[in-house]
C-alpha positions, 0 to 999 in steps of 0.5 A: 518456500518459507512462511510468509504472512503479507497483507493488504489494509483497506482502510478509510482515511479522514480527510486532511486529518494525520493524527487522527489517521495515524491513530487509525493506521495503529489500529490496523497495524495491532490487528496486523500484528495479532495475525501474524503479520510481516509486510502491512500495505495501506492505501494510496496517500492513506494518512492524508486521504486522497486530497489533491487540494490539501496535498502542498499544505499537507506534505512532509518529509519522510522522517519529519517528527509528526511520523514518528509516532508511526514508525515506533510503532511499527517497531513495537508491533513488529509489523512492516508498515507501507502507508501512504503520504505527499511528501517533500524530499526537501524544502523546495522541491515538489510534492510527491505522492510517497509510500513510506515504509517503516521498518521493525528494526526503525528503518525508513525506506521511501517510494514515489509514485512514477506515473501520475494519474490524469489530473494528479499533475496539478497537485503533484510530480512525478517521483522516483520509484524507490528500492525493492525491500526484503520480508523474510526471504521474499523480495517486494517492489512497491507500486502505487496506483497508476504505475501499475498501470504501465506495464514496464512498471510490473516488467521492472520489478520482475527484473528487480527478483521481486516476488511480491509486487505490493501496490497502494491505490484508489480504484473505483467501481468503473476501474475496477474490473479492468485494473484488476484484470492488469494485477491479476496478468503481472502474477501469472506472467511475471510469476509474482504475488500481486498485493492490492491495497484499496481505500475502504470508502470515499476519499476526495471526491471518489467513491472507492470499489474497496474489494482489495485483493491478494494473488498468488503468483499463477493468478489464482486469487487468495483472498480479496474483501467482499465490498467497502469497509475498514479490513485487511486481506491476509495471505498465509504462505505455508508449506502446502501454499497459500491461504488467505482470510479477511479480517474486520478492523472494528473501532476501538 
């Protein structure tokens, strides 16, 4: 198999604040790109936080002028960038729960979130899943939150060809033992690499377990953090398989 490097960035949001998570996407996304880097996974709603109550004031299109800051600097990094956005496909429609992925050569690729969570239907609609996207020579089918939770959602991508299955979420410490017994299933039966990418602190109200957490496509686990905190999860795969590490994002 060829070189991938894929990672998963657990970062803290600041609630309703876009420029000031921007700023702090950009910092993930340079220590991203130091480490070599190809496909970098935020969190579920992760420049808005996990604000329901925000969402319909917060929301964008996906190629609105305030993200463009993001996407040019996912070009200039060179890292492929999903993060997480309410969005609007247009003026009147619903608002919808995104993962926005920004490519290196200035592309713009967007997922919705199919299955809401219980509660999510005061703020939100139910999305339209999106496309798979290439990474080197691996193909990627995105998730968030609790679409993985179904497991036709997982049967999809594995029919789609997906070999990594890259899912932005909040999970707590209640949750976490049993959604991340689900992830860890969908790579062995599906033989995919399963990406978790989870809040790093408290967001709207939840207390994230962070933990974030890469396998590889038997289950085995290749890296995942130790607890809450702004980090990122790196997996390595080279001629002799996987490696993962987990990196500190510290302030600038």
């Amino acid at each position: 198999m060829p070189p991938l490097i894929i990672a998963a960035a657990q970062s803290s949001s600041i609630a309703g604040d876009l420029a000031g998570n921007i700023a702090r996407h950009q910092r993930f996304m340079k220590v991203a790109a130091e480490q070599g880097v190809q496909l970098l996974v935020f969190p579920e709603l992760s420049l808005t936080g996990y604000e329901r109550g925000l969402a319909g004031e917060l929301a964008l299109a996906p190629d609105a002028a305030a993200l463009q800051p993001l996407r040019d600097f996912a070009q200039e990094v060179g890292v492929t960038t999903v993060v997480g956005m309410p969005i609007r496909l247009s003026d009147t429609a619903p608002v919808l729960i995104g993962a926005l992925v920004m490519g290196t050569d200035g592309s713009l690729g967007v997922y919705s979130k199919q299955h809401l969570h219980l509660g999510e239907e005061v703020a939100f609609a139910p999305g339209y899943g999106g496309e798979t996207l290439l990474v080197g020579a691996d193909t990627v089918a995105l998730a968030v939150c609790a679409d993985f939770t179904h497991a036709s959602h997982a049967a999809a991508a594995a029919e789609k060809g997906a070999d990594v299955y890259a899912a932005g979420v909040l999970i707590t410490e209640k949750g976490y033992g049993p959604d991340t017994g689900l992830l860890k299933g969908y790579a062995q039966t599906h033989s995919m690499v399963v990406l978790m990418a989870n809040h790093g602190g408290a967001t709207g109200g939840w207390e994230s377990a962070g933990r974030s957490a890469i396998w590889s496509a038997n289950g085995s686990l290749i890296a995942a953090a130790p607890g809450t905190g702004d980090l990122i999860v790196v997996a390595r795969r080279d001629a002799d398989g996987w490696n993962g590490q987990v990196v500190s994002v510290m302030e600038a």
